[in-house]
TORPA-4810 file (N, C-alpha, C, O; in nm, 3 decimals):
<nodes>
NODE_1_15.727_1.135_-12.210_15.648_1.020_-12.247_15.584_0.963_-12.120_15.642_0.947_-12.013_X
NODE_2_15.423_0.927_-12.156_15.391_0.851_-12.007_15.375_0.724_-11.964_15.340_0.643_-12.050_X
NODE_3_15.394_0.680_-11.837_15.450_0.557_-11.812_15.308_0.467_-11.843_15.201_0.525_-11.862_X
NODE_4_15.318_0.358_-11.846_15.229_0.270_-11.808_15.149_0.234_-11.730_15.181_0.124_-11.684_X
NODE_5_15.014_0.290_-11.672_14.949_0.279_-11.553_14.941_0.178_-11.480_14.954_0.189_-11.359_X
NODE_6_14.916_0.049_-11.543_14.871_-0.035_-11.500_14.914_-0.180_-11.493_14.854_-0.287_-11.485_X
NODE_7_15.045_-0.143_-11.499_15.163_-0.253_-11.535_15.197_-0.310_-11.411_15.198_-0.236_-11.313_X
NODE_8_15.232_-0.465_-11.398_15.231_-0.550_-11.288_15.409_-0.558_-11.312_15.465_-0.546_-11.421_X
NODE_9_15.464_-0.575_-11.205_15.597_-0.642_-11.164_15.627_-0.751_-11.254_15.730_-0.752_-11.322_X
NODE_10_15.524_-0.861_-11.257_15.599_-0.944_-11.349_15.585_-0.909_-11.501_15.673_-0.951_-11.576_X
NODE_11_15.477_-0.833_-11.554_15.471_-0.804_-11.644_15.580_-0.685_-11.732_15.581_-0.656_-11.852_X
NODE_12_15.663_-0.636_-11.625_15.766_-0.542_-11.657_15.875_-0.667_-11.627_15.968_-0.654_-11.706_X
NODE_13_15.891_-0.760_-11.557_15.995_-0.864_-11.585_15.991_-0.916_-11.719_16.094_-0.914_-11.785_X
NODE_14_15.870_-0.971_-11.776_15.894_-0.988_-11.889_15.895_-0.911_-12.032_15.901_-0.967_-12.141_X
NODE_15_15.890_-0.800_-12.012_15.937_-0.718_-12.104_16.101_-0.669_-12.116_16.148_-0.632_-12.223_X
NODE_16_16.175_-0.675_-11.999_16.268_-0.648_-11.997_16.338_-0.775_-12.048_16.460_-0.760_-12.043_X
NODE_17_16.306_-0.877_-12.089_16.332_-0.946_-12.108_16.425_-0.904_-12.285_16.536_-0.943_-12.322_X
NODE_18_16.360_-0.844_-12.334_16.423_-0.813_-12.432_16.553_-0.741_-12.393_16.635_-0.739_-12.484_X
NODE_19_16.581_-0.698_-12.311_16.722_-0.617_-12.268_16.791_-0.729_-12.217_16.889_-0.693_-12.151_X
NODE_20_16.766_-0.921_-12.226_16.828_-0.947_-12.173_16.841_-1.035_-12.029_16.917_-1.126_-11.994_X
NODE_21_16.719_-0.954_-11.955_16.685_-0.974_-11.836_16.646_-1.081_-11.796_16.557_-1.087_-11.880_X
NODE_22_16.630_-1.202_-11.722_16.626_-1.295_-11.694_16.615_-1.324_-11.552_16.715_-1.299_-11.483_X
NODE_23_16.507_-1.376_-11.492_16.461_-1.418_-11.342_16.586_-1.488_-11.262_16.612_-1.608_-11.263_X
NODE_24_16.652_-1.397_-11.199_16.816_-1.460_-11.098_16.701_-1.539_-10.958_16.740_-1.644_-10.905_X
NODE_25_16.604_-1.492_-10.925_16.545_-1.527_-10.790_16.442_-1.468_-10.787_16.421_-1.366_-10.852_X
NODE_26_16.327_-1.547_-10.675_16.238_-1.488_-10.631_16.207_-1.500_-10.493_16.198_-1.605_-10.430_X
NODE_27_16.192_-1.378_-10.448_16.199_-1.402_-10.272_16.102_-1.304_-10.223_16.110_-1.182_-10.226_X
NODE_28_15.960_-1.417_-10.155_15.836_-1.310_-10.155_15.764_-1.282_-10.256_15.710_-1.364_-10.331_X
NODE_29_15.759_-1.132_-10.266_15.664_-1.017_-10.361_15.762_-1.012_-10.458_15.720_-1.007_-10.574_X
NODE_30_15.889_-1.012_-10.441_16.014_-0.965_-10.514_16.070_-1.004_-10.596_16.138_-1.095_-10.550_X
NODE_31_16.087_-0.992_-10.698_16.187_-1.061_-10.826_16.305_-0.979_-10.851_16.307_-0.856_-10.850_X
NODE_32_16.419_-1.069_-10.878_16.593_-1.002_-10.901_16.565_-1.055_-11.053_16.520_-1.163_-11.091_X
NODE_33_16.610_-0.932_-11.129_16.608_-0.994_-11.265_16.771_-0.968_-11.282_16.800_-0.883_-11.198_X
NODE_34_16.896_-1.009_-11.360_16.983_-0.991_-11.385_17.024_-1.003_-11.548_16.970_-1.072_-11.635_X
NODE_35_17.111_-0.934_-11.557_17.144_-0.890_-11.774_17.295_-0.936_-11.737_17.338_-0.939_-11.621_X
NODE_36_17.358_-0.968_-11.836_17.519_-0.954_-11.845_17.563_-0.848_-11.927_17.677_-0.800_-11.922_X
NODE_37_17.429_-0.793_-12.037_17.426_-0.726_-12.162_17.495_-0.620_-12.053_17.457_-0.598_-11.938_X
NODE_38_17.638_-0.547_-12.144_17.685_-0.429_-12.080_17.753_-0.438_-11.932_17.784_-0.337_-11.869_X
NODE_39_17.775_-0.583_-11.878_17.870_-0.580_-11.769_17.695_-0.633_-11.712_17.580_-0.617_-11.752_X
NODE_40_17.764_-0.702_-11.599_17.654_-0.765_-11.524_17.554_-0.651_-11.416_17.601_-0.583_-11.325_X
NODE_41_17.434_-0.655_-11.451_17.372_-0.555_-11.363_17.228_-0.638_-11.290_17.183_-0.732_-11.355_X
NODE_42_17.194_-0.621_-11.224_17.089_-0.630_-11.106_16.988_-0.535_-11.106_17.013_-0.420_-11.138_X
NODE_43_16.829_-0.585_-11.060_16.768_-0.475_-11.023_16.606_-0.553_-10.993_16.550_-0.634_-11.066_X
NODE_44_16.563_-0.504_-10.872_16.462_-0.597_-10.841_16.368_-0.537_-10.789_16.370_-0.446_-10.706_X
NODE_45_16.247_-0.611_-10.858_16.119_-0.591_-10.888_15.965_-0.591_-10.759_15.927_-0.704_-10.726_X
NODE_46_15.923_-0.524_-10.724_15.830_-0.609_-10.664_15.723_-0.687_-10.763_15.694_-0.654_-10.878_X
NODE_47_15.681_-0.779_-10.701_15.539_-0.818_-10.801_15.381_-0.759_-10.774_15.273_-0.818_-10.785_X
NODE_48_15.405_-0.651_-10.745_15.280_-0.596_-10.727_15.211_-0.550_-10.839_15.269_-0.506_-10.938_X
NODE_49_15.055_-0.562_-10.825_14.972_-0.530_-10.955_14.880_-0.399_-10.878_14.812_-0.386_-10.777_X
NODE_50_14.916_-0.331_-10.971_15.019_-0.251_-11.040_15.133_-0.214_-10.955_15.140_-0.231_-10.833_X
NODE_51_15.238_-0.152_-11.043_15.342_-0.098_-10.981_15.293_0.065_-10.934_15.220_0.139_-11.001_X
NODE_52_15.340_0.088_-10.834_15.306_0.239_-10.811_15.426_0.300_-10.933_15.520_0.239_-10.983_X
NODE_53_15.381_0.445_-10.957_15.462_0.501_-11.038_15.599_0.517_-11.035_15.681_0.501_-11.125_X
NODE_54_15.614_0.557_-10.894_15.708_0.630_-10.858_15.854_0.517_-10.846_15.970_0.546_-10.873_X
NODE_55_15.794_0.372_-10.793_15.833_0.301_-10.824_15.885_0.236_-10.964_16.004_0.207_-10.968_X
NODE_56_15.826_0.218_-11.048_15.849_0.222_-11.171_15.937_0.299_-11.266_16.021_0.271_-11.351_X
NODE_57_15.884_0.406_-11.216_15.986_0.527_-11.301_16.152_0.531_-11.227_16.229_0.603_-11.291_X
NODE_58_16.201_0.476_-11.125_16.314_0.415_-11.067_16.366_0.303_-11.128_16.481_0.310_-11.172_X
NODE_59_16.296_0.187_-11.141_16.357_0.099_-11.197_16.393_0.101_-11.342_16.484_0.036_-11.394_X
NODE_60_16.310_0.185_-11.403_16.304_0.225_-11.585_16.428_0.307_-11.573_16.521_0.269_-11.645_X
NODE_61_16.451_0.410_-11.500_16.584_0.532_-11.464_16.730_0.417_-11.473_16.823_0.402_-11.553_X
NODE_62_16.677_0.341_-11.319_16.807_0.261_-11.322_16.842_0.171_-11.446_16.962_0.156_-11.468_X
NODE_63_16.772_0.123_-11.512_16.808_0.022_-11.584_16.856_0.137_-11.768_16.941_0.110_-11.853_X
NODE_64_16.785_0.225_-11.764_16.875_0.330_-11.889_16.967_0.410_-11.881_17.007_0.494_-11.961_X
NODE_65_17.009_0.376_-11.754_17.099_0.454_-11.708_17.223_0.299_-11.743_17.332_0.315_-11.797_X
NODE_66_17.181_0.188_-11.706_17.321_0.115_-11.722_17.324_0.050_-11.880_17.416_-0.014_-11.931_X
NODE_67_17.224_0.079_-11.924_17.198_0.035_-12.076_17.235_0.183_-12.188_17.235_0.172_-12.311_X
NODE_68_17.264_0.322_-12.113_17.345_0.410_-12.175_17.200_0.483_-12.301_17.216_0.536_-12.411_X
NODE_69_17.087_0.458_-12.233_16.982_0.555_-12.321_16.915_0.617_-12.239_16.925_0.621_-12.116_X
NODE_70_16.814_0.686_-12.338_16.748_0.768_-12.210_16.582_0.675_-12.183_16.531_0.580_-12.243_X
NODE_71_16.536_0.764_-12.055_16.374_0.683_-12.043_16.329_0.673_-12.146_16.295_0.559_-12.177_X
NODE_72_16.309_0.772_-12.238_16.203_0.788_-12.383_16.282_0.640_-12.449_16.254_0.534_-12.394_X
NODE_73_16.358_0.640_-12.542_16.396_0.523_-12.568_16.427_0.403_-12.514_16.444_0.302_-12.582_X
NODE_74_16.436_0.406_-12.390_16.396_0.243_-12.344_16.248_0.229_-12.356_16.222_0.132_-12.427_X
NODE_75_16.117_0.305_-12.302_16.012_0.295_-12.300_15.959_0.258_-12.445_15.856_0.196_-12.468_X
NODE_76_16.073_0.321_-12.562_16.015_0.283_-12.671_16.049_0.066_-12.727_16.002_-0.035_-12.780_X
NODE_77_16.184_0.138_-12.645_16.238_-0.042_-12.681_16.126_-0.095_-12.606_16.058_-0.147_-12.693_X
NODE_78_16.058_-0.114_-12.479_16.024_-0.206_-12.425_15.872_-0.188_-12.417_15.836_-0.278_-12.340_X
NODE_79_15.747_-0.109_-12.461_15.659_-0.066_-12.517_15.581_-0.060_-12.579_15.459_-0.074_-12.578_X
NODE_80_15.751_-0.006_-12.719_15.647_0.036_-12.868_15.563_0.164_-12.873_15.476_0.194_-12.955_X
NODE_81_15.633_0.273_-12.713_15.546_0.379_-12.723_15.601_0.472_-12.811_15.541_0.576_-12.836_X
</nodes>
């Protein structure tokens, strides 16, 4: 499935929002979003418009990896792709 080209940092903060996610801090470019959903997890954002890919496809990895699905189905949870 392919990622989102043109997706901004905060705009992937607030989508994750449905998993939960919620603004812990902002320091700089950078946002810490934190979940309790599934044991407390971390993972932080730059706010850059756009996100580079490679970037992106890391933070999407890390975060289905502690939410126990794969990329395809988080992308669908958070998406609709």
């Amino acid at each position: 499935m392919k990622l989102p080209r043109d997706l901004s940092g905060v705009e992937l903060a607030g989508a994750l929002r449905v998993l939960g996610y919620g603004i812990d801090r902002r320091s700089g470019s950078h946002i810490r979003l934190t979940t309790s959903r599934g044991g407390e997890h971390h993972v932080t954002i730059p706010a850059h418009k756009p996100l580079k890919i490679g970037t992106l496809n890391a933070v999407l990895r890390d975060v289905a990896e502690h939410h126990g699905v794969s990329r395809e189905e988080l992308l669908a949870q958070l998406f609709g792709v």
